[in-house]
Each structure stands twice: as C-alpha cells, then as structure tokens.
N, C-alpha and C positions, 0 to 999 in steps of 0.2 A: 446405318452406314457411318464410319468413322472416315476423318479426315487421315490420309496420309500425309506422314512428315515429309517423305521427297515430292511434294505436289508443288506445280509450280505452277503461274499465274498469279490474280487478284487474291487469291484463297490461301497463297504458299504463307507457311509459317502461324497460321491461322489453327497453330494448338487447341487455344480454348475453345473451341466449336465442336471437338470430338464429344460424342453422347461422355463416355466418362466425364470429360471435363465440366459439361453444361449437370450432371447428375451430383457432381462436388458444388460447382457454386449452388443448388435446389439446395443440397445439406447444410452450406452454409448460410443462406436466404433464410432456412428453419430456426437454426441452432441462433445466430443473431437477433432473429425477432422472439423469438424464447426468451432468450437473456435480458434483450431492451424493455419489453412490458412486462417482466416478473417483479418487479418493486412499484410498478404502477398498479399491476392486476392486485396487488395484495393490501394495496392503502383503498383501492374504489371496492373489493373484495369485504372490508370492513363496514366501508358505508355500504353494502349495501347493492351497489354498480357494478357495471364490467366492463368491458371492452368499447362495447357501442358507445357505451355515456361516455369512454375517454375521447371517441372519437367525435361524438357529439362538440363536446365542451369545446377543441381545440380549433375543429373548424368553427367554431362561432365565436371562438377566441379571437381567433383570425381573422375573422371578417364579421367583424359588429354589423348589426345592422342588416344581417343574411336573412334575407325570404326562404321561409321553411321550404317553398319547393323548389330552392335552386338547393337548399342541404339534403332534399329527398336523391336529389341527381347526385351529388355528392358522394352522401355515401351508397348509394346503389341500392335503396333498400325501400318498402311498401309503407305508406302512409301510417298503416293497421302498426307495423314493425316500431316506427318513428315512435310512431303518440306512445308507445310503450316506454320507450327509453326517455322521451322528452317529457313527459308527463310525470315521473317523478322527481326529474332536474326543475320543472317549474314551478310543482308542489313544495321542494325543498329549500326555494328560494334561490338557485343556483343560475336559473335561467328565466328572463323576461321577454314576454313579448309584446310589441307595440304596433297597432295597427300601418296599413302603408302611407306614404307619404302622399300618394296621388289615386292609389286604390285601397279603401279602409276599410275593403276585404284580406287583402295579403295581409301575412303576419311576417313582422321583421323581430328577427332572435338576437338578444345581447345576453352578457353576462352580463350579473349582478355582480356588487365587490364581492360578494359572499363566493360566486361563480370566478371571478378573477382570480381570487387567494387558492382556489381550488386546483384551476386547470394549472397556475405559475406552482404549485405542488408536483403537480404532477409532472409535468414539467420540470422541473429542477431532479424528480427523481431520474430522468433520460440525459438530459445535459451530460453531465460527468463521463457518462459511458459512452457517447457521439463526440466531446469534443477532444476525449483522452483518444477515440478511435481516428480522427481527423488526423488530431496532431500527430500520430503518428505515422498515421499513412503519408502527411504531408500534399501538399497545395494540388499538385499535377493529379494524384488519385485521385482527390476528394472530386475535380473538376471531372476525371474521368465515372467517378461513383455515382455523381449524379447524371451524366449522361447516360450511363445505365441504366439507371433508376428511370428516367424520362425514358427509356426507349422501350422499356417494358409498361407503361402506361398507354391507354386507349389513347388517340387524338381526343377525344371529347375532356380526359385530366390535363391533354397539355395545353389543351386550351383555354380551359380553365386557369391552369398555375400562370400561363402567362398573363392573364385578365387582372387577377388577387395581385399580381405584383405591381403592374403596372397603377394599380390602384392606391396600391401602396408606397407607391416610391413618389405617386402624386399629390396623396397628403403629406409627406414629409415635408 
C-alpha cells in the first residue's frame, strides 16, 4: 500500500513512507555501508580479520573493561561464533583479558596498545567519509540521521547506547 499525496491527517505529506520511498533509503542503507567498510574490510582482509574482529575491536574499544558476555549481547552472536573471532585478536596480542573485579570468573576485554593502534586505524579509515558526510548534510540532519538510526534499533541497543554514554560522559 502506498501513501497518497492528497491524504490528509497525522500521515499527510508523509512522502517517505511510500514502499518506493522506504525501498530507496534499503538501496541507500546498502550502497553507504558498502562504501564505509571497504577500506576497513581491506586493511583487516590483510591481517587476516573481517568484519566481526572490526566489530569486536570497536565495541571493546569503547568500553574497556567489557564482560565478554554483555559483548556476546552486543554483538548478537553464539559463544562458539565469539571465541572464533576473539581467539585470534587475543593470540595476536590485540586484545586482553582480565579476570572480574568481584567475580574471577567473568572475563573483562581491553585492548592492548597493539589493539588501540589498530582499532584508531581502522577507525581513521571511516572518519573522513562520516565527517565529510556530516559536514555536509549539516547539524539538523545529522540530529535527524541518528534519530533514525535509533529508531531502527531494538530497545535492548537503545538501552544499551544510553548506559555506554552515560558511562562515559561520567568519567570525563
């Protein structure tokens, strides 16, 4: 069912909601994350890595000190799946881990510097292409871009990102 343009009510003018419209932003949700990890997939593609280790690295980038199984929640993914991808980030010195502070059964995940120089690699390869697409889109988009982005996430991510920040903006 497609939105009509002459519809009036809460729904009027509510263009982007026609199946074309939402099947254009799918194309471009593809074609952007295409372009964002192809100079990351191709430096982890060398060593060796893929996708999951970038995403590994970043979340643990992010949150030093992350219990493997709040990053099993994280990334959405089976223990068995984990130890595969984490298991050669810790053999190769990229990633550490350190028993829990109150239970020394949990294992708490940092980077090593080796793991810091890595993931700010990878990282620097995305920069340029997000802040060049920011700056142009300008303030009001970017605010509406990540409302977007948030509203297409399960409550279990938004409550999450809200937790990570709050965390964050409490050690600063």
């Amino acid at each position: 069912m497609h939105e009509k343009s002459a519809q009036s009510g809460p729904m009027a003018g509510l263009l982007f909601l026609r199946e074309d419209e939402v099947r254009l932003a799918q194309d471009m949700i593809f074609f952007a994350n295409r372009d964002l990890v192809e100079s990351a997939d191709a430096l982890l593609a060398d060593m060796g890595f893929g996708r999951a280790h970038h995403r590994t690295l970043h979340f643990i980038g992010r949150n030093p000190g992350l219990p493997v199984g709040e990053l099993l929640s994280i990334l959405g993914i089976a223990k068995q799946s984990l130890a595969r991808v984490l298991g050669p980030l810790i053999r190769q010195g990229y990633v550490q881990q350190t028993p829990g502070r109150t239970d020394r059964r949990q294992r708490l995940l940092s980077l090593t510097p080796a793991g810091v120089e890595l993931e700010r690699r990878l990282f620097d390869l995305q920069y340029e292409r997000l802040s060049m697409a920011f700056r142009e889109a300008g303030g009001p988009a970017v605010e509406g871009f990540r409302k977007v982005l948030r509203g297409m996430m399960k409550p279990s991510a938004r409550i999450w990102l809200d937790r990570a920040e709050a965390s964050r903006a409490a050690r600063k």
